[in-house]
C-alpha positions in Angstrom: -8.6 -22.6 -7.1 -7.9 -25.1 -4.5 -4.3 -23.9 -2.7 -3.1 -25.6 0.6 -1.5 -23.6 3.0 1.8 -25.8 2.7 2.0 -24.8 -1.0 2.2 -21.1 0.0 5.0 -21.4 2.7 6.8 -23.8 -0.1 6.6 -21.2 -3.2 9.6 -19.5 -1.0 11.8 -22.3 0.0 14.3 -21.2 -2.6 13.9 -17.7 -1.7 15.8 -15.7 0.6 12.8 -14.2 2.7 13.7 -12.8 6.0 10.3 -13.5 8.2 9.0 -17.0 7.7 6.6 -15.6 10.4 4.9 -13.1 8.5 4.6 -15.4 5.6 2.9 -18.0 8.0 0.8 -15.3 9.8 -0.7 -14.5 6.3 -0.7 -17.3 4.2 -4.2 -18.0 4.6 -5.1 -14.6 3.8 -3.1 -15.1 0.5 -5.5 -18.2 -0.3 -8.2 -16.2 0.3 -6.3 -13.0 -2.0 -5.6 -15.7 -4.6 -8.9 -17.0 -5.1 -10.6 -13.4 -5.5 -8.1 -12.9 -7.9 -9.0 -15.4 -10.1 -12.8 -14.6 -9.4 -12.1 -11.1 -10.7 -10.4 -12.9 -13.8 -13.3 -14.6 -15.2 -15.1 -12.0 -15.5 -13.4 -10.2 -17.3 -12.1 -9.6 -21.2 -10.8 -13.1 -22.4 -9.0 -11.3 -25.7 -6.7 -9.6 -24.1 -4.1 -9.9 -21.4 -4.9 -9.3 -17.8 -3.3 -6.4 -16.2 -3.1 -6.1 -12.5 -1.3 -3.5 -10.3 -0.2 -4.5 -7.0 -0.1 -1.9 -4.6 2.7 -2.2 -1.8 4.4 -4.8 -3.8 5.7 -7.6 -0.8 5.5 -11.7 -0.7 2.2 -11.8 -2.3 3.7 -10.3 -5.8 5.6 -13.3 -6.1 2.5 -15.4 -5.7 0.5 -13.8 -8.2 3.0 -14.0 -10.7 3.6 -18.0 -9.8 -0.2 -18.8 -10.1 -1.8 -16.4 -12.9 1.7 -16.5 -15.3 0.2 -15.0 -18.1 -1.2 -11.9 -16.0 1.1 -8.4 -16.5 1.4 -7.5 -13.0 2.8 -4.7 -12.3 3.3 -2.3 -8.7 3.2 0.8 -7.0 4.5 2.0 -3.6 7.5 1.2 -1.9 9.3 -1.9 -3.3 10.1 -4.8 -1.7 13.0 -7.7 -2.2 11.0 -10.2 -3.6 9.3 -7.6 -6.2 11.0 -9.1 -9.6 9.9 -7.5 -12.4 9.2 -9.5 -15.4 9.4 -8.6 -19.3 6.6 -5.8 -19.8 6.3 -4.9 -16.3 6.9 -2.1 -14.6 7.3 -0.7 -10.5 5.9 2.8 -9.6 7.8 4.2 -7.0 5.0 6.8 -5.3 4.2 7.7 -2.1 0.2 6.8 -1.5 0.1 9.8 1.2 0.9 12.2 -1.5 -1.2 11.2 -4.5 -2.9 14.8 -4.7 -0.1 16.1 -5.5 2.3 13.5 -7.7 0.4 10.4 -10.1 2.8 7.8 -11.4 0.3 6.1 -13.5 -1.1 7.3 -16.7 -4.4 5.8 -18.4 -7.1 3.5 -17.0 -5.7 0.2 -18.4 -6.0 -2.2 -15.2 -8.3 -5.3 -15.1 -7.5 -5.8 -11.6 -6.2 -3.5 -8.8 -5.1 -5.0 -5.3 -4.9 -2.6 -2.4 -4.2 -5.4 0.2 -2.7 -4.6 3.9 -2.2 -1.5 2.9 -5.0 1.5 3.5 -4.5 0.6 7.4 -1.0 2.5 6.8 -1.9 5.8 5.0 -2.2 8.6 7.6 -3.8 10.8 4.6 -7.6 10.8 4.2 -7.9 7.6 2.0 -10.2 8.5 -0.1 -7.3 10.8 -2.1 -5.1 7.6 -2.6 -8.6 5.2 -4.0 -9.7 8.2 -6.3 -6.6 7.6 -7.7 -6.9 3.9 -8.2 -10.3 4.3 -9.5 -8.6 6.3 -12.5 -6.1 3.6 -13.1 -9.1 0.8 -13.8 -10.3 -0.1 -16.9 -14.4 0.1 -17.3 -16.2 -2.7 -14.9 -12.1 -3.5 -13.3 -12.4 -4.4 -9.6 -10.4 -3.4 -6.9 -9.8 -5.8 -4.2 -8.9 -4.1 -0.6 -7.8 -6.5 2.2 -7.4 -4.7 5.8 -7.9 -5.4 9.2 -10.9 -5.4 11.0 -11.1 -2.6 13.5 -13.9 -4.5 15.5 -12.9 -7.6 15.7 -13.3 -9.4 18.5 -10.1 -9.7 20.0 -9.9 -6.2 20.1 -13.1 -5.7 21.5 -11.9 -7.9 24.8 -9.4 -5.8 25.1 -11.3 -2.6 25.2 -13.6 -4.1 27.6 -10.6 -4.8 29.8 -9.4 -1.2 29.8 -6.7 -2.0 26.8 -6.0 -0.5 23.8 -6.0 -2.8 20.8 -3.6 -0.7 18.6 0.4 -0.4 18.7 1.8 2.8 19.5 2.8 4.8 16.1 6.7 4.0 15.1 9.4 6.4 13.7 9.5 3.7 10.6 5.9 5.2 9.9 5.4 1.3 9.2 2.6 1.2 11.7 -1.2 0.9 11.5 -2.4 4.9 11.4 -6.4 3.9 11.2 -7.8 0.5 11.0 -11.9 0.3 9.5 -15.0 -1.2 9.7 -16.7 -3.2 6.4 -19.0 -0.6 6.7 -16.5 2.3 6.4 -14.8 0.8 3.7 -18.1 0.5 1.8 -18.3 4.3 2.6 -15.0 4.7 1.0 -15.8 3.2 -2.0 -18.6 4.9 -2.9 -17.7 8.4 -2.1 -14.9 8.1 -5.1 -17.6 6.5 -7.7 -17.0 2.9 -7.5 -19.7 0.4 -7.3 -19.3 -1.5 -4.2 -19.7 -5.8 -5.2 -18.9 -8.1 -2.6 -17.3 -7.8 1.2 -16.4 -11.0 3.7 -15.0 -11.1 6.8 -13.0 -14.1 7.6 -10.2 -15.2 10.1 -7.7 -15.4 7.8 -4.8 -13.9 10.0 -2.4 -17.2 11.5 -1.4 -16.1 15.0 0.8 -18.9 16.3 1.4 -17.0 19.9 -2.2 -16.0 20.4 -4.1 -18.6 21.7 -7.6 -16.4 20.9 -6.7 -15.7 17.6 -6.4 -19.6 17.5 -9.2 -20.3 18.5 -11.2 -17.4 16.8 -9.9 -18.9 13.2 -11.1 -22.7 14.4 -14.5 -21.3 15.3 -14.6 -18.8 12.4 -18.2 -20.6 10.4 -19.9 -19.6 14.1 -18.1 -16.5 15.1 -20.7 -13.5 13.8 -19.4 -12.1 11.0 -18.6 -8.4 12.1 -15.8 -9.8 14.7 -14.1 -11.6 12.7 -10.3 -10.3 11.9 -10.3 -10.0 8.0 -11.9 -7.5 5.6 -11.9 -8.3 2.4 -14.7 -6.1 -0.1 -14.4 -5.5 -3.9 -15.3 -2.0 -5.5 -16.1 -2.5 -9.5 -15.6 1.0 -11.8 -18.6 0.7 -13.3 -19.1 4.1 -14.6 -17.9 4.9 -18.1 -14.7 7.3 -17.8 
C-alpha cells in the first residue's frame, strides 16, 4: 500500500472529529497500522471474508473500513464517535481490565485482531486481556499490538536529567498505567501461546511541539532501533484450538 500522510488527515475533512492534533500526531503510525494490515491479509484464507476486531475502536476504525471495504470489522472496548457500524458488524462494549471475569466475544472466528494504543492503558496484568484475544483468533490469525516504547530515547534524556518521562495518572483513568519494552511484549505473547512473527520499532509518532521528537523521526534509518518511539510486533495463533 502506498498511503501519503495528506490522504490520512483528508479521509476526515467531512467528519466532525474534535482533535485534528491527535489525528496528525498519529497519522503516520496509521500508515504504518494500514500496511501490516494488509500484510496480515495476504496471508490469509482468500475464500472467505476477512474478519477483523478492533480493539478501542477510535479514528483508525474509520480508516480500516475506508481502505479494506470488503473486511467485517468489528470492535471491542469503549466506543468512540467515529465508530460506525456497518451491515454485519457488531461493537462489544467490555471493559479490558475485567476480562477474567466477563467475555463479550464468543468463538475464535477473527482473521485479524488489532490491539493498537491500547495495552499501555490497562492497569490489570495484560496478559489476562491477550489470553482473551488469543481465543477470539481463528488458527494461524495475527494479532497486531502498537504501543509506545518505554525506552525510547527521549525518555531516556529525561531520566538522565533527573525527569520522569511519564504523566502523572488522571481521574479519567485515560492515562498511560505501564508503557513496555519489544522485549516484554514478546514476553507477553508467548506466555498466552501465541507465536511471536515480526516486531519494528519506528518513529511513527508526529510531535509538532517537540523539536526532539522532530528530529528523532528525520533521523529514524540511523537512530538504533531500541530508542526509537513505536512498537509495533505481531503474535500469530498458531496452535490448533
Amino acid at each position: 500500500m502506498n498511503i501519503k500522510a495528506s490522504e490520512i488527515i483528508h479521509h476526515f475533512e467531512n467528519e466532525n472529529v474534535d482533535d485534528i492534533d491527535y489525528l496528525d500526531f498519529h497519522k503516520l503510525r496509521y500508515i504504518y497500522l494500514l500496511q501490516n494490515i494488509a500484510d496480515s491479509i495476504n496471508v490469509q484464507n482468500k475464500n472467505e471474508s476477512i474478519r477483523i476486531l478492533d480493539i478501542g475502536p477510535a479514528y483508525q476504525t474509520s480508516l480500516i473500513r475506508e481502505y479494506f471495504p470488503s473486511a467485517i470489522v468489528d470492535t471491542l472496548g469503549f466506543d468512540h464517535p467515529s465508530n460506525v457500524l456497518r451491515a454485519e458488524e457488531s461493537h462489544h462494549n467490555q471493559d479490558l481490565n475485567d476480562t477474567s471475569k466477563r467475555w463479550e466475544v464468543e468463538g475464535n472466528n477473527y482473521h485479524v485482531i488489532l490491539f493498537c494504543e491500547v495495552i499501555e492503558h490497562l492497569y490489570t496484568k495484560p496478559e489476562l486481556c491477550v489470553e482473551k484475544l488469543k481465543s477470539a483468533l481463528i488458527e494461524n490469525g495475527r494479532i497486531i499490538i502498537q504501543t509506545p516504547n518505554a525506552v525510547a530515547i527521549h525518555k531516556r534524556f529525561k531520566l538522565l536529567f533527573g525527569l520522569n518521562p511519564y504523566n502523572l495518572l488522571e481521574e479519567s483513568k485515560m492515562g498511560h498505567f505501564r508503557e513496555y519494552t519489544s522485549k516484554e511484549l514478546r514476553m507477553i505473547l508467548e506466555n498466552v501461546g501465541l507465536s511471536f512473527e515480526s516486531v519494528e520499532l519506528k518513529n511513527y509518532f508526529n510531535s509538532k511541539t517537540s523539536v526532539l521528537n522532530r528530529a528523532f523521526v528525520k533521523l529514524g534509518p540511523v537512530i538504533p532501533k531500541s530508542f526509537r518511539d513505536g512498537i509495533t510486533i505481531v503474535g500469530i495463533n498458531s496452535a490448533k484450538s
